[in-house]
N, C-alpha and C positions, 0 to 999 in steps of 0.2 A: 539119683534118688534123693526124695527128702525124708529124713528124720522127724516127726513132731512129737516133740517134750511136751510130756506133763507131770505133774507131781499130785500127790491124797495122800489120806490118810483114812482108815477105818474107821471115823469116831462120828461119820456121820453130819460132816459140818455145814452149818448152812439147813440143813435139813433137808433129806433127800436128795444126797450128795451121788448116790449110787444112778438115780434117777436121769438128774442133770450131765453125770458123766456119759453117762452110755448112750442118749438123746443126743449130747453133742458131737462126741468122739464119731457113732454111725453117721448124723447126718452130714459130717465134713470129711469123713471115708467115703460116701455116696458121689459130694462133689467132684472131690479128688478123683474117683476114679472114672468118673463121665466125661472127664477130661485125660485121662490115660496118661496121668500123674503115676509115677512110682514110688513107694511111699512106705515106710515104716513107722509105728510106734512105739513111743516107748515109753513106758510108765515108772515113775518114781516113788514109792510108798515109803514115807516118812515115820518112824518110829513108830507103827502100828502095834494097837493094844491086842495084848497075847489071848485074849479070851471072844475074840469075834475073827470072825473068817476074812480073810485077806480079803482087799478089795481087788489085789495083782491076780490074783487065781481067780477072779471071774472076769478082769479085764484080757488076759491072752486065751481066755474059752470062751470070750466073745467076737471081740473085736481080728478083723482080719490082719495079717503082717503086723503083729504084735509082739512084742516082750516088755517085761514088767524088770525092776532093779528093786530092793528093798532093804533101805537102810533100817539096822536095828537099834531097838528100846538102850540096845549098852552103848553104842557110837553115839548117841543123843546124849546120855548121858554125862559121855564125856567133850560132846562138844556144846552142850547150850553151855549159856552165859545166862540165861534167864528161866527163873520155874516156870513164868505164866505161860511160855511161849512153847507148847508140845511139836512145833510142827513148823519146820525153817524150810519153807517153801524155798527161795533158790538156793539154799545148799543142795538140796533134795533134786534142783532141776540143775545144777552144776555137775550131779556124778552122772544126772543121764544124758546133757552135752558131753562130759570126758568119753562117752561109752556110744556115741552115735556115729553107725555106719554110713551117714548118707552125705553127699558132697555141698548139701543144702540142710539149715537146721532152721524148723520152726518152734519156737517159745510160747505156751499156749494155755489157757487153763481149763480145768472140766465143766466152764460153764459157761462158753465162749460158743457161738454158731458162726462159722463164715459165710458170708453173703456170696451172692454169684459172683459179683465183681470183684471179689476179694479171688475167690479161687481159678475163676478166667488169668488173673495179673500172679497168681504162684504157676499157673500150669505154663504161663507164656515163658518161664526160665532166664528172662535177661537181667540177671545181675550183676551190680558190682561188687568186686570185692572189697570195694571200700565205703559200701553203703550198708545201714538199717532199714528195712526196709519196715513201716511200722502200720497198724490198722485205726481207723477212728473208733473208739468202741460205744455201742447205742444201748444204753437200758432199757430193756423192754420186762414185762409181768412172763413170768414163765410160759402160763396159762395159752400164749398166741402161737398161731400155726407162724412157720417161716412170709408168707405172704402175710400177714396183719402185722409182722411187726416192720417191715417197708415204708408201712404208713405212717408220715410223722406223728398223727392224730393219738395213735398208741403208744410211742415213745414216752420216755419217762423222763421229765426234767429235771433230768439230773446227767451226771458223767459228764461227759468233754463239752456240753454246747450239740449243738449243729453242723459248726465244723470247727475241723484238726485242729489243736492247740499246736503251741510249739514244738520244738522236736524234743524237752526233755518230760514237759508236764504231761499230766493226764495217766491213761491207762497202760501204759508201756509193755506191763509183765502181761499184758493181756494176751499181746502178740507180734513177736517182734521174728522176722523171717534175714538170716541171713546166710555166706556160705561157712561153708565150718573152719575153711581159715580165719575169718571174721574172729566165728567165736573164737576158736584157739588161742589166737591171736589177744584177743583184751582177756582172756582165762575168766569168762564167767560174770558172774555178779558176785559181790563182796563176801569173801569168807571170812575178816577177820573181826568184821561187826559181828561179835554171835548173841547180845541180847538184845536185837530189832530186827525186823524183816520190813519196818515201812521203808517205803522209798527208797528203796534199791534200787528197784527198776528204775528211779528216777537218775539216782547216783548212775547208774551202769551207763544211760545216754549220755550225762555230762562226761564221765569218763571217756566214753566213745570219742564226742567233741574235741576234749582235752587232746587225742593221740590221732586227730586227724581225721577222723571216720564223717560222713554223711547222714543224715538221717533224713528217712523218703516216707511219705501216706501213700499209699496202692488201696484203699480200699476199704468198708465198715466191715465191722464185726459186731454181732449183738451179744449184748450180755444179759443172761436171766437172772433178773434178778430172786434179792434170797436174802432169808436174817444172816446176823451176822459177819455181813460183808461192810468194807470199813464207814459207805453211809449209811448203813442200817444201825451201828454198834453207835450206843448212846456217846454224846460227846466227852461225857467225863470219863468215860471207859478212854478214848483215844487220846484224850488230852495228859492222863494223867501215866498212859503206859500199861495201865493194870490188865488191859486187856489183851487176847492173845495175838496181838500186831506189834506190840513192844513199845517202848517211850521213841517218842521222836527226838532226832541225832542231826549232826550239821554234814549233812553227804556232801560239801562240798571242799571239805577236808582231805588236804591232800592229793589232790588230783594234779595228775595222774597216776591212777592207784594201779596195782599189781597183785593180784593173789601170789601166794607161791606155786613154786613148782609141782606138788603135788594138788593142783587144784583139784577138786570133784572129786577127791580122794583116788586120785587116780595113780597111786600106788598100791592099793588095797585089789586084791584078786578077787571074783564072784565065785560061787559054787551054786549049784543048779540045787534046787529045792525039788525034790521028791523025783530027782532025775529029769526033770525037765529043764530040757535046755532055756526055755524063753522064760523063763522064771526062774532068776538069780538074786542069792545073799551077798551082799557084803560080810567077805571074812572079816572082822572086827580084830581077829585076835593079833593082828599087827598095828592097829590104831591106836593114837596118844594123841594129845596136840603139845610140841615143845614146851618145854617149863617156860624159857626164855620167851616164848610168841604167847603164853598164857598169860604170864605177867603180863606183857604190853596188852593184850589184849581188855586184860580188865581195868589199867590204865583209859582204854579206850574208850570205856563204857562213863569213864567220869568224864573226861575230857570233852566228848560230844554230845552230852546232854546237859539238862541243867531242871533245876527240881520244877514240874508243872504248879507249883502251887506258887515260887518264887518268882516277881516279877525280874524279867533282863534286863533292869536299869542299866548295867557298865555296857554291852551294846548298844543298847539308845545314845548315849552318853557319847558311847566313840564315832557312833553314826553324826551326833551334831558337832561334835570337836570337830571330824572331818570338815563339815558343810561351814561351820566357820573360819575355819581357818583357808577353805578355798575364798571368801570372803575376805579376808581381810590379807593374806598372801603370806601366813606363818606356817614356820612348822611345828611341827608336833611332835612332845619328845614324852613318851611313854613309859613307865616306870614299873613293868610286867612284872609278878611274881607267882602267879596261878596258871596251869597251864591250859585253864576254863576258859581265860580272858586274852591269852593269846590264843586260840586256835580260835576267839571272835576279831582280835583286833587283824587277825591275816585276811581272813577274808575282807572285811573293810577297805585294809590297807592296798586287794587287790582291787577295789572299786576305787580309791582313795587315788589311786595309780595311774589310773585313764583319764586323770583334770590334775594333774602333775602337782596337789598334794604331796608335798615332803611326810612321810610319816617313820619315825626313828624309833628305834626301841631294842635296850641290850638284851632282849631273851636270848638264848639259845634252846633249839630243838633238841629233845632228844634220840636215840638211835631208835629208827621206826621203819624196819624191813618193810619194802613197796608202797610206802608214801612218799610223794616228791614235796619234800617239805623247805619252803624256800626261806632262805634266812631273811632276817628283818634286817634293814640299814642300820650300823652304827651308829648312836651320836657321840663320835670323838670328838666335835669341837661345836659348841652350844654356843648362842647367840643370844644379846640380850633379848631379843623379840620374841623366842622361842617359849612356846608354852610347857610347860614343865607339869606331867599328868600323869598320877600315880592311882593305879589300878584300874584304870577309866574314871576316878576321880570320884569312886560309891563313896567315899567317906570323906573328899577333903572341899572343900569349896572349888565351889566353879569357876574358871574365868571370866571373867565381863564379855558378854555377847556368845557364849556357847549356848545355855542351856534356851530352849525355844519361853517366851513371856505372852504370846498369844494363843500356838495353840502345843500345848503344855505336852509332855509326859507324863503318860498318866499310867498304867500298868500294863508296861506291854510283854505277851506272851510269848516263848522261846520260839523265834522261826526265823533264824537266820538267813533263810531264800530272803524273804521278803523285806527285812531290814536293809542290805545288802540292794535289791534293786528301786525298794527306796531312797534310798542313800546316794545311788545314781541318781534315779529321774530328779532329785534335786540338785545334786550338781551339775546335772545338767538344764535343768530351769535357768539356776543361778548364771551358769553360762552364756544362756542364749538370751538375760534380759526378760525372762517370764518370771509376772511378779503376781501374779493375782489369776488362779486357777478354780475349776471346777472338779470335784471327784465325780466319776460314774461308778456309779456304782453303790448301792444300798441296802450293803446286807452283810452278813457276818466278816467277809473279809475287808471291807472298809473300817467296821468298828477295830480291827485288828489294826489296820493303816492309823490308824488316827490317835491309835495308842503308845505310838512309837514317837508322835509328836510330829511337828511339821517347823523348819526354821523361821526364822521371824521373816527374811526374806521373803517367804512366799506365805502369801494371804489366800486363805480358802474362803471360798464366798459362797457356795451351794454346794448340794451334793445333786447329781443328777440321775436319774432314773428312768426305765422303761418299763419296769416289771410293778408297776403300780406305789399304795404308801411303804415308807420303809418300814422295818420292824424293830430301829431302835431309835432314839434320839440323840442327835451331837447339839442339839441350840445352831444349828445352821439350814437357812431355808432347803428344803425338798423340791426339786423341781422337774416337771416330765421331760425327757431330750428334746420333745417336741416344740418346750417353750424356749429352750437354752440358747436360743440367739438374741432375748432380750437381756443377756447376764453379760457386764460390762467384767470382761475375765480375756485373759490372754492364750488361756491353753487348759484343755481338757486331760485331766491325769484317768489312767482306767486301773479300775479297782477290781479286780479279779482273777483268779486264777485260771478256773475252767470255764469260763466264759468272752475270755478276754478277747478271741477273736473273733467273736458273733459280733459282742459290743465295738471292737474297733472296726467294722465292717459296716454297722449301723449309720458310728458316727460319718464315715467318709460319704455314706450313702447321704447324709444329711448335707454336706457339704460341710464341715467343720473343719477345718483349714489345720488346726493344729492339734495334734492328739498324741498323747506319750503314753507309750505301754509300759509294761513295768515288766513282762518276760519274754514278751515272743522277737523282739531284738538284743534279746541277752547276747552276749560276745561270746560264739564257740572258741575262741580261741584264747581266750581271758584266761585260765588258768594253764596255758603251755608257752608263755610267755618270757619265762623263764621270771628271777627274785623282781616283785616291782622297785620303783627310783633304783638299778641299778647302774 
């Protein structure tokens, strides 16, 4: 049998949330059972407001082989971390994986349609247990029948591209199909971040990676779209947190992460609501979260963000201290005292690690139940060559040859993904003797790239494009891919996230000999490596 998770709340979000649920939930029960799928649902209601009618009490008197869970307004209470944030989607879809009968669990949302080819590849049942099995998700306008939205023509340009991004980016939470050992097994998506819900889903794949798992495309899913969904919600809403998705946090902290033992509250008993069995409370009246895991907890909320308004100069900083020092053959002896600036200098130090970068630094971690938190190298015995770098260096002068003279740091935004596999693709330029590059890519994620600065080493000559003029300006020619074999350059960097493998797809189509991605060959195994220079 398979289980399919979902999680809502009564508050109507998105607008006409009851609409989208019940359109999609029937037409992928339809599926499901025209192929002689066995199949349960189970529905998760998050903290729902006391003065409107459950949305669980018309989901199990609608929908077939159903039951509804419903955490309450006083469990929210005691577990957000955040006022803006009423509604912690996968905690909400963590107690209804702890509570799923089926030998197969699907992860899903209320506004998600599966495609034939998606529900053909769940009915065929060959899994591994040591895979994800994940869907490509297609933005389509509500408004189309199942047949209109097939056709590219109606697609929306937006969400993953065309095709499949890598196994961590993109749409994940949208639909991730595994066996319930799987989930058991990694316990969930993250419970001790409790004032964010972005990029879990993202964190959960890395996690997966980190502890050995696979991750597999079977198939599209379309998504209807709808306001308030996170490209609809204006940017300074997402940028700055205020919005109810939560500030953005470095999910790459600590991995390989662990929930505890009672994930998905899965110590807490249900009691059936008005005697209906398929419609269950969470008894609350044994819920707390430890003093002890509170505190760390809201330790946590400083440690992995940093204020949207504040440019992350000390990560830029520690991103070229890296790239110079693989450059000139020093090490790097670091002078940590904030624990903001070591959980950026760690990840670094894990990219820093893969081009045999010495990076030294006396932090020690503190005690952090289910983080594999790897200690930094020692510097017991310092060398006159060694660069001596206190705080990442925000306040004291630079060394000669670190900070970038051509193309500069300039205010670059908290996003540690991408500092991080920048910070590769140039040590690995540097390595392979590429000196003089093209960006592709011309649009808000490039201006993000360009803000983090580029080493002197490598010389940006054009930005390149397909999608017509750009819409900002850097003072570096524009030019269509089309033209891009008369640019005297060594190697094509690709500048985006959810597009990156249309664009890397294009370029090979074009014959462009050399092309660096920045994530779909990110290292699964980069963070279980165990301390790096150890």
């Amino acid at each position: 049998m398979i289980t399919i998770v979902l999680a809502g709340r009564n508050d109507d979000y998105g607008g006409n949330f009851r609409e989208r649920l019940f359109r999609t939930t029937l037409h992928n029960s339809s599926l499901l059972s025209e192929r002689g799928v066995d199949y349960e649902y189970l529905f998760a209601e998050w903290n729902p407001l006391p003065d409107r009618p459950l949305v669980s009490e018309e989901f199990v008197r609608r929908i077939p082989n159903s039951s509804a869970i419903i955490i309450p307004p006083g469990m929210h209470q005691s577990y957000s971390l955040n006022s803006n944030m009423p509604f912690h989607e996968m905690a909400a879809k963590n107690a209804a994986l702890r509570r799923a009968k089926g030998e197969r669990v699907i992860v899903t949302n209320a506004d998600i349609l599966f495609s034939e080819q998606l529900a053909d590849r769940i009915a065929a049942a060959n899994l591994r247990t040591d895979t994800l099995y994940r869907a490509h998700r297609i933005d389509v306008a509500p408004q189309l029948t199942p047949d209109e939205m097939r056709n590219p023509a109606n697609q929306l340009a937006s969400g993953e591209g065309s095709l499949a991004p890598c196994y961590y980016l993109g749409a994940g939470g949208d639909f991730c199909l595994a066996s319930k050992q799987a989930w058991s097994s990694l316990r969930g998506f993250n419970e001790r971040v409790r004032f964010s819900t972005r990029a879990k889903d993202w964190q959960f794949f890395l996690n997966a990676a980190a502890r050995g798992f696979r991750t597999e495309f079977i198939g599209d899913c379309y998504h209807l779209d709808h306001k308030e969904g996170f490209r609809n919600t204006p940017r300074h809403d997402t940028s700055t947190g205020s919005g109810h998705f939560g500030p953005a946090w470095d999910i790459e902290f600590g991995l390989p992460f662990g929930n505890p033992d009672d994930w998905g509250f899965g110590d807490l008993a249900t009691v059936p609501v008005n005697g209906n069995p398929s419609l269950l409370l969470l008894d609350e009246s044994n819920f707390a979260i430890p003093q002890a895991r509170g505190i760390c907890d809201l330790q946590l909320s400083t440690m992995l963000t940093r204020p949207p308004s504040v440019p992350d100069y000390a990560s830029a900083r520690m991103y070229h201290a890296i790239c110079a020092a693989h450059r000139q053959r020093r090490r790097l002896v670091f002078n940590i005292q904030d624990a903001r600036s070591a959980v950026a200098l760690a990840g670094l130090n894990a990219v820093a690690s893969l081009y045999d970068v010495d990076v030294l630094c006396a932090w020690r971690w503190p005690e952090m139940e289910g983080f594999h938190l790897r200690p930094f190298r020692e510097p017991h015995h310092l060398k006159s060559s060694d660069w001596l770098l206190l705080e990442g260096f925000e306040h004291e002068a630079e060394p000669a040859g670190v900070a970038p003279t051509r193309h500069r740091i300039l205010k670059p935004e908290f996003d540690p993904l991408l500092v991080r596999r920048l910070c590769r693709a140039c040590l690995r330029m540097q390595a392979g003797g590429i000196r003089r590059i093209a960006l592709y890519g011309a649009g808000l994620h490039t201006q993000k790239l360009l803000n983090w600065g580029i080493p002197d080493s490598i010389e940006v000559a054009a930005i390149v494009t397909t999608a017509g003029p750009a819409d900002f300006q850097w003072g570096l020619p524009v030019v269509p891919l089309a033209d891009s074999s008369g640019l005297d350059i060594d190697a094509i960097l690709l500048s985006s996230s959810s597009f990156e493998q249309d664009m890397m797809h294009e370029a090979q189509r074009r014959g462009i000999s050399t092309v660096i991605p920045l994530y779909s060959d990110w290292p699964q195994d980069l963070w279980r490596n165990g301390p790096p220079n150890a």
